[in-house]
N, C-alpha and C positions, 0 to 999 in steps of 0.2 A: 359204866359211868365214864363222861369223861376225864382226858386229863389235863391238868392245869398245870403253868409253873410262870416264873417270874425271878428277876435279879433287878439289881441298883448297883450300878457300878461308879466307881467316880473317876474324875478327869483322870486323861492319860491312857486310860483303857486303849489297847491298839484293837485296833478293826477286825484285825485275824483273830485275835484270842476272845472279845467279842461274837463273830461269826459260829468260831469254833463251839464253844459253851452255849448260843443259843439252838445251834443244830445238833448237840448230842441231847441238849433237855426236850428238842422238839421228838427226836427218835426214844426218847422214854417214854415222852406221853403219847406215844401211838397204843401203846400196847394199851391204853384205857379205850381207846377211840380212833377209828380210821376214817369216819367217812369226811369229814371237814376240816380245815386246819386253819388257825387265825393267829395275828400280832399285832401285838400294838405297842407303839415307842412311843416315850415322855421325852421331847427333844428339848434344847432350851426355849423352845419359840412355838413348839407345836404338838398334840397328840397323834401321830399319824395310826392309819390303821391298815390293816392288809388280811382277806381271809380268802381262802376257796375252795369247792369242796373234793379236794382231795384232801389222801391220806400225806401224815408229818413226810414222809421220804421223798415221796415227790416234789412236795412242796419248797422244803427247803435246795432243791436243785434246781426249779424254776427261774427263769430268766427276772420274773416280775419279785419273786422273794428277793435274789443279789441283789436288784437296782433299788429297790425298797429299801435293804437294810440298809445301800452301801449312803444312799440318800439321806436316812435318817439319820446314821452316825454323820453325816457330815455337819447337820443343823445342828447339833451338838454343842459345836464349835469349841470343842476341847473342853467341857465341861459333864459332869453328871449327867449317865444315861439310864432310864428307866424301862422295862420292856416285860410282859406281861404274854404268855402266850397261851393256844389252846387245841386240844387235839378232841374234838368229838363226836362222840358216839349219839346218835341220834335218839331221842326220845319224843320229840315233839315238833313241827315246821320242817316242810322238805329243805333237804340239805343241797338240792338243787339251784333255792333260790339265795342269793348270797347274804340278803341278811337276816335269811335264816339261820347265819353261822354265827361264832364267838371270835371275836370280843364283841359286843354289845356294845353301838353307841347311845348314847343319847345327851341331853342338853348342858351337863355339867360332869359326866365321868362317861369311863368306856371301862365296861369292865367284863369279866369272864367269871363261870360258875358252873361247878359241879353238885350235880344232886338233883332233885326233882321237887319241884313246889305242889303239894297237893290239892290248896288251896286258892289254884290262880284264878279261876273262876269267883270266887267269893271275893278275893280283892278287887278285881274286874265290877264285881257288881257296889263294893264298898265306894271305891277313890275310881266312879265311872265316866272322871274326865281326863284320866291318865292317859296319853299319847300312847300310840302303839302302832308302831311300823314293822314285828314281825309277829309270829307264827308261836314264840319260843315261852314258855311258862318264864324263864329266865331272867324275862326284858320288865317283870313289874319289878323284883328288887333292885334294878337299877333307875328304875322309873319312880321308884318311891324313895331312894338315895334322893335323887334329884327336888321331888318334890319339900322331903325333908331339908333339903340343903339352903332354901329361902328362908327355914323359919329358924334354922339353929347353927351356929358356925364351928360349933365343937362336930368333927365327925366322931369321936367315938357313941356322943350321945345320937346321933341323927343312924349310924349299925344297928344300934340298940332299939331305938324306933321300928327301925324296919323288921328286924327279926323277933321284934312283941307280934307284928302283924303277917309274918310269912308263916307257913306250915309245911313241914318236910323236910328231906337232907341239904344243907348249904353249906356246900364251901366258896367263897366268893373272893373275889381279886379286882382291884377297881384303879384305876386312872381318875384323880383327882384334878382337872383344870383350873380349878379358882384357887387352890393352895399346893398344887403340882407336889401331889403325895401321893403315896401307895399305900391303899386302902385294903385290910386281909380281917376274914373273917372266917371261921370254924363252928356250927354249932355239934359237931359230930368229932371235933381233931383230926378231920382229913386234909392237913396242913402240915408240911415239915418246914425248917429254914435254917438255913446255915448262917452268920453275920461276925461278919468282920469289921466292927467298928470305925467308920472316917474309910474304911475301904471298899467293901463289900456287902451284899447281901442278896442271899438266892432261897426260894421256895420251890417247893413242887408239889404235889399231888400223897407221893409215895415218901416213906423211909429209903426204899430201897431204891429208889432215883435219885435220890441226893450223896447216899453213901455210894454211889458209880461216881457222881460228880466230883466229888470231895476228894477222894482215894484214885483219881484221875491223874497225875504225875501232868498232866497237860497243865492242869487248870491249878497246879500248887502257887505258886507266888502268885498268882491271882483273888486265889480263896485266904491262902493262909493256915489251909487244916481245920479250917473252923470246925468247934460241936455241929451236930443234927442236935436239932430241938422241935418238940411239937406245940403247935402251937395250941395253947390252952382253951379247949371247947367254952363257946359264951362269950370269948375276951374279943373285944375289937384291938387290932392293932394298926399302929400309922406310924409310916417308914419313910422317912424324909430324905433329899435329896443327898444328903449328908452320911445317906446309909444307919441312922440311928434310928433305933425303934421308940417312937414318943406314947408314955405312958398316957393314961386317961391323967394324971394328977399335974402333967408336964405338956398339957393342952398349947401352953405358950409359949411351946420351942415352935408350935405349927405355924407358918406364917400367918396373918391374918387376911382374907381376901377381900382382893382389889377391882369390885365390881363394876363398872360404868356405863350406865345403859343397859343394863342385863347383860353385856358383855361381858364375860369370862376373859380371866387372863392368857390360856393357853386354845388356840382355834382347834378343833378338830377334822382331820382331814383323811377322809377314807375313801384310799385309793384302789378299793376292789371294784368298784363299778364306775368310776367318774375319771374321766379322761383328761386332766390339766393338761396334758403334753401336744392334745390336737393344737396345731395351728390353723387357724382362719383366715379366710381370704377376708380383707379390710373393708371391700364393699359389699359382700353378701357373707352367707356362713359357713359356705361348703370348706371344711377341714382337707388338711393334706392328705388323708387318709384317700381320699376319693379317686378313684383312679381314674389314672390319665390326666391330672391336675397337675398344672406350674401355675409361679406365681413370679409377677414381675417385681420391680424393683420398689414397688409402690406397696407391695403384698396382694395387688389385686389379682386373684385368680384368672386362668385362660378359660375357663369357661363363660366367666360377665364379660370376659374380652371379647369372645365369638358369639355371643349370644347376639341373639337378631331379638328386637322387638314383636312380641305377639301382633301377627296382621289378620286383619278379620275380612272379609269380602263383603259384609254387609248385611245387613234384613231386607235390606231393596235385592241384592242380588237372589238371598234366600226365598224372598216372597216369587223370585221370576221363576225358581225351579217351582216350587210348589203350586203355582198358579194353572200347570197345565195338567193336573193330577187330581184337581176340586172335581167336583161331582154333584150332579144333582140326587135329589135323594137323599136318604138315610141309611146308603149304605156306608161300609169302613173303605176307608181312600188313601189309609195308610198305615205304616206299623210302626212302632216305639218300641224298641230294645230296652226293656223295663226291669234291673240290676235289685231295686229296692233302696240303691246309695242317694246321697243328693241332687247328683247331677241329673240322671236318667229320671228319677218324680219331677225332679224339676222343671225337663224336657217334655216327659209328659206332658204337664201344667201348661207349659207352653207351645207346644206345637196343637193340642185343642184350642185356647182359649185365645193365644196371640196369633199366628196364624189360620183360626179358624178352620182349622181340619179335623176331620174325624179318625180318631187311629183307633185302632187295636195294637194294646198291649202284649209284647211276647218276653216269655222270662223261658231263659235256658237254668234248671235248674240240677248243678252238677254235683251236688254234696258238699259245699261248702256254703250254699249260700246263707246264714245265718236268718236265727227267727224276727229279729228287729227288721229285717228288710225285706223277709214275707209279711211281716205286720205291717210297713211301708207299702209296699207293693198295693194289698190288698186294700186299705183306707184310701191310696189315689184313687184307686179304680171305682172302686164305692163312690168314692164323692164327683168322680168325673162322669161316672155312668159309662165307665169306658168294659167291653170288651176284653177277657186276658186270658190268653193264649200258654199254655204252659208245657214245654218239653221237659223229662224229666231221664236223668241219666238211672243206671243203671248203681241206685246210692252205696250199696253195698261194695263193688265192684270198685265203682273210683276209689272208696275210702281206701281197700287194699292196697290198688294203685300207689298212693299216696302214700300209706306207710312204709312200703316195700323201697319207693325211694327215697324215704326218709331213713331208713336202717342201712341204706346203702351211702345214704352220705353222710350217717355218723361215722361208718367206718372210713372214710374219707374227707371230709369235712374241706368244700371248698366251695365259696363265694359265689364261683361265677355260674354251681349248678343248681342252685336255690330257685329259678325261675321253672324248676322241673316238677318241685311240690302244686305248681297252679297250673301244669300243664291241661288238665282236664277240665278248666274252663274255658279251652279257647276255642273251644266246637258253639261258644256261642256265634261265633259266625257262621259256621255252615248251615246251625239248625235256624238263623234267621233265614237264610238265601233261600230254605228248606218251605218256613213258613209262607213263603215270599210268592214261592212257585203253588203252593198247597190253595192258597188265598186267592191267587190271581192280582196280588195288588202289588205293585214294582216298587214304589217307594218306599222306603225303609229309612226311620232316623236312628241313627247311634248318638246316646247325647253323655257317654261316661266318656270321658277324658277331654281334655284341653293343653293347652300348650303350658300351663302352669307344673299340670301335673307330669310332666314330661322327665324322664330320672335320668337316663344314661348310664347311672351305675351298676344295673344289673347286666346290661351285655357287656360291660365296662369291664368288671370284671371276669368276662370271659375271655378281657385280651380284642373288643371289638368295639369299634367306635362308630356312635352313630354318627349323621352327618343330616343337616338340614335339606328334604328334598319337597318343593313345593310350599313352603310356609314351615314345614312340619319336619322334627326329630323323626328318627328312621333309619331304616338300612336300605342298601343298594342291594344286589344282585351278590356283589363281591363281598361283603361283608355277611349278607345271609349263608353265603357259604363258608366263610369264616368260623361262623356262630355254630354251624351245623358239625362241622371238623373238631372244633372245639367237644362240642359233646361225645363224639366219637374216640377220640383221645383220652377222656376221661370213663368209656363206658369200656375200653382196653385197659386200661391200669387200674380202675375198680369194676370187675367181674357183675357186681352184686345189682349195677345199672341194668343189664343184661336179664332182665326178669319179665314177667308177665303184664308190665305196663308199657313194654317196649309199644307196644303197637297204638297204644291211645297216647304218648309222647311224642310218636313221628304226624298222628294224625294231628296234633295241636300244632305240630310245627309246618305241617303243610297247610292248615285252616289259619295259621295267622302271615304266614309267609308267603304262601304260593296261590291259593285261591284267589280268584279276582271274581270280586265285588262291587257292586256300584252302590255304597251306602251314602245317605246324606251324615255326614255328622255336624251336626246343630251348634258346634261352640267354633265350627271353624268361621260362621256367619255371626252366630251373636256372642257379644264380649261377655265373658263368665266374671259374675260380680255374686262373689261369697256372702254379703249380705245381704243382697238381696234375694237369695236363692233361699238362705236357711231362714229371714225372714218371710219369704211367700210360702213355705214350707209348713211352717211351725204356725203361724196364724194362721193360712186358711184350712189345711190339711190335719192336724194336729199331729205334726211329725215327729219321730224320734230318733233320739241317738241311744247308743251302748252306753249305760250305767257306767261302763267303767274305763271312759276315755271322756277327753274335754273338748274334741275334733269329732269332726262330724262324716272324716274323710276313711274311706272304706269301710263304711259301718257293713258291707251289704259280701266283704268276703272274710270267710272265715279262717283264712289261713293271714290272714294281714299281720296281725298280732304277734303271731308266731315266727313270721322271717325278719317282722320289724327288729324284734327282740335278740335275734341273731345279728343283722347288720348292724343295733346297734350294741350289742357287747366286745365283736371283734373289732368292727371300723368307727366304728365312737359318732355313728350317723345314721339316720334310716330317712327312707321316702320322706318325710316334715320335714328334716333340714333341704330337701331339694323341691318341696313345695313353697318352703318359706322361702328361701334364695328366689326363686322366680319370681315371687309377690314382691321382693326387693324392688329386681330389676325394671317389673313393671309400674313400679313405684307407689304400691300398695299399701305396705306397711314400709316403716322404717325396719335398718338392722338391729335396733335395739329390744324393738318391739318384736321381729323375728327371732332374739336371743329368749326372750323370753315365754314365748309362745312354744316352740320346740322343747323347753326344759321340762311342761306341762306335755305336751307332745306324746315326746318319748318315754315318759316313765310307762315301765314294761305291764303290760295288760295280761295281769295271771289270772284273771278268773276267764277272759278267753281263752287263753292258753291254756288253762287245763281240760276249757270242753271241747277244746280241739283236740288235743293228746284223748282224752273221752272217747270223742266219735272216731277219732280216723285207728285206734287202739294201739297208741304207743306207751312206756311208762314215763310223765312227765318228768319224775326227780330225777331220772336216770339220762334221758336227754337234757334236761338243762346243765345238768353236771357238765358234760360233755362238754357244751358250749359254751361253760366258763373258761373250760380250761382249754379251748383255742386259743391259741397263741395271738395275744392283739398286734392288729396292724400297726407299724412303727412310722 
């Protein structure tokens, strides 16, 4: 089971003897629970929160725990601090994803719990319009706290509600925001507390964690010596700022809450995934995190400062290549590099019906391409009456691929070689030039990507910058050798690169770097206009997106998900924020509209992410773990 503990200290408390007491109760409650650890502080202004899934020891020597606590105790402001923490043992929601850990927020407390509800299903189906953002049987007693909390303002009756209707062992602990109290509950006495009147008061999980605490020579003038007391199974208790425990009969020592607009008195603010510290560039979004980013005196970033205007050459110049490559006949006069994503059905769409040509469809099929955009794929073709052409990799084979350098950069874990997971898609160039030669027909259109989607941050952080050549983002000669050094660097101090994919990773990086091709690509001629693409899409086509994103953009690769999810947990940004910035600059959407677009964006896509950990056969709890606990960009 896990373990739980909690204090109320009052003004004066110094930071160190604070620190101290909450890191020897954090190293007691390990021994209930290692895989997760969580806190949460009652500041005078705010709940903050902090969890991740490591075990207490590491956690509490964490760069983000110091800056955490030392933050919280500041808001403080010399007054009563509250703090509530949790060490646990998994029994339900991988402990990978962060809020599948404790404390628990939700709309009016944050709270933590031991024991197991056997009954979460039957609640779920009772009260089955109760919010639920994790995984954890955990989150309906705090979810039905909440709910209770509109209809009754006595919390001891609104415990009592809740635990007529839970079934199982509870011990629970709660951050109160509309009456900034501490909420404790026992239906089993798995509760101790020590309390020092107007001074003190400390819980934990154990007897035998609190008499460490107590009998502590550190923590004496702090505590006072206080008794161990259990707290009595069935009794709600509430521990006010003041450090005094308020009876059910002494309801109105509790302050009374001050609600306005459904606003709560205290904001909740949980800083295990949400990034307040990025700074923004004033006229697009891109954060400091981004590398190779300055900002002038205005905050405007150097990339809208270097940024060139998307330039198009036209559909007149477009219609003069294509013009000499029409045919009489019914035979194909040309091929579409057909992905399954927007752009490429898109292109599709248009290169038959706007241009008037007849293409064959070719899809390089290398083991990520997802079934939404074989379902895509297949409906254009259907409906255009087109031809489709389909090479297919060796799927078993990449997947390995894929994993092999995916276990090699957990053990290394570094930004700039993320672009190694997708290396086995970029033989879709050779097996077009492939198709090309097979067909007999030389025209080829590539219609996935545009100047919009242009990132920079992925060679970016290999330490190599692109540079505009011809219209178009890109590397020179000097910088592909940069980018290749770079790997080589990293394939010498992590060994584990050095594996059985070497050889389809060098081939990707000769099929995207060194090969020359003479492809048309379709958005360099016609301007990419997002609504109207997913409009011509979705009506004539009946096109889809992934269920479980609100963007329409890489529905057709299956690792998207998964590095998105990476860039943004360490760099507090992924591919969206450098699509929305560009729709800025072209004057698309506004920034506002881009703020919020991206916050819908980036929320992390786990039901792909698990069937990609699935197919390519890594353990997803155990890699996301990991990549929490990368150290975020500063």
């Amino acid at each position: 089971m896990c373990g739980i503990f909690g204090v109320v200290l009052k003004e004066s408390t110094s930071i160190s003897d604070i620190r101290s007491l909450v890191s020897e109760l954090f190293k007691l409650a390990e021994k209930r629970g290692r895989d997760a650890s969580g806190i949460a502080v009652m500041t005078d202004s705010s709940i903050r929160v902090l969890k991740k899934p490591i075990a207490a020891r590491r956690f509490i020597k964490s760069q983000e725990f110091e800056r955490f606590l030392t933050e919280s105790i500041a808001e403080c402001r010399g007054k009563s601090i509250v703090i509530i923490g949790h060490a646990r043992l998994v029994t339900s929601g991988s402990h990978g994803r962060g809020e599948n850990n404790q404390p628990v927020v939700c709309e009016t407390v944050v709270g933590i719990h031991n024991g197991i509800l056997v009954n979460e299903l039957e609640i779920r189906d009772r009260f089955n319009d109760l919010p639920r953002t994790t995984l954890l049987d955990s989150e309906a007693i705090f979810r039905l706290i909440d709910r209770y909390r509109k209809e009754d303002n006595s919390l001891h009756s609104v415990i009592d509600k809740v635990h007529s209707v839970v079934e199982g062992e509870s011990s629970i602990a709660f951050l109160d925001a509309t009456m900034s109290v501490l909420g404790l509950y026992s239906n089993v006495g798995g509760v101790y507390f020590a309390a020092t009147p107007g001074r003190s008061f400390i819980f934990a999980s154990e007897k035998f964690f609190l008499s460490k605490i107590v009998r502590n020579r550190r923590f004496k003038d702090l505590l006072g010596g206080s008794d161990i007391k259990q707290l009595r199974p069935r009794i709600p208790y509430i521990v006010s700022r003041t450090c005094e425990i308020v009876s059910r009969d002494s309801s109105a020592m509790v302050p009374k809450p001050n609600v306005r607009d459904n606003q709560v008195n205290l904001p909740v603010i949980d800083t295990s995934s949400s990034r307040p510290d990025l700074h923004r560039c004033t006229r697009c979004i891109l954060p400091h995190t981004f590398p190779n980013i300055s900002f002038d005196s205005e905050g405007v970033c150097s990339v809208c400062r270097d940024y060139r205007p998307d330039q198009h050459e036209g559909v007149d110049a477009l219609k003069k290549i294509v013009e000499r490559y029409k045919t009489k006949g019914d035979d194909a006069n040309c091929i579409v590099a057909l992905s399954g994503g927007r752009d490429s059905c898109y292109g599709l769409h248009y290169v038959k019906n706007e241009l008037g040509l007849r293409p064959i469809a070719f899809t390089y099929d290398w083991a990520m391409v997802t079934d939404v955009a074989r379902r895509n794929c297949s409906q254009m073709c259907a409906a255009l009456g087109v031809e489709h052409i389909v090479r297919s990799a060796d799927i078993a084979k990449k997947r390995r691929n894929i994993r092999m350098n995916i276990d090699a950069w957990l053990h290394r874990p570094k930004l700039g070689v993320i672009p190694l997971f997708m290396a086995g898609d970029k033989q879709f160039f050779h097996y077009a030039s492939s198709v090309s030669k097979q067909t007999g027909i030389p025209l080829v259109f590539f219609c996935a990507g545009n100047n919009l989607e242009l990132t920079r941050f992925k060679t970016g952080f290999a330490g190599v910058s692109e540079t505009f050549t011809n219209g178009m983002l890109g590397l020179g000669p000097l910088q592909r050798i940069q980018l290749l050094l770079y790997y080589v660097r990293e394939a010498i101090l992590n060994p584990r690169y050095i594996n059985r994919s070497l050889l389809d990773s060098l081939f990707a990086f000769y099929s995207t770097y060194i090969h020359q091709r003479d492809f048309v690509y379709l958005y360099r001629y016609v301007k990419w206009d997002g609504e109207v693409i997913e409009r011509t899409l979705e009506d004539q086509y009946g096109w889809r997106s992934p269920e479980d994103s609100p963007s329409s953009w890489r529905i057709g690769d299956g690792t998207a998900a998964f590095y998105n999810y990476i860039y943004g947990t360490v760099a507090g940004f992924t591919e969206h924020d450098t699509f929305r910035s560009n729709q800025i600059r072209e004057r698309q959407i506004t920034r506002e509209e881009a703020l919020a677009l991206v916050e819908l964006d980036n929320v992390p896509r786990f039901a792909s992410i698990e069937e990609y950990a699935r197919q390519v056969g890594f353990n997803m709890d155990d890699t996301l773990a990991v990549i929490a606990n990368i150290p975020k960009l500063q």
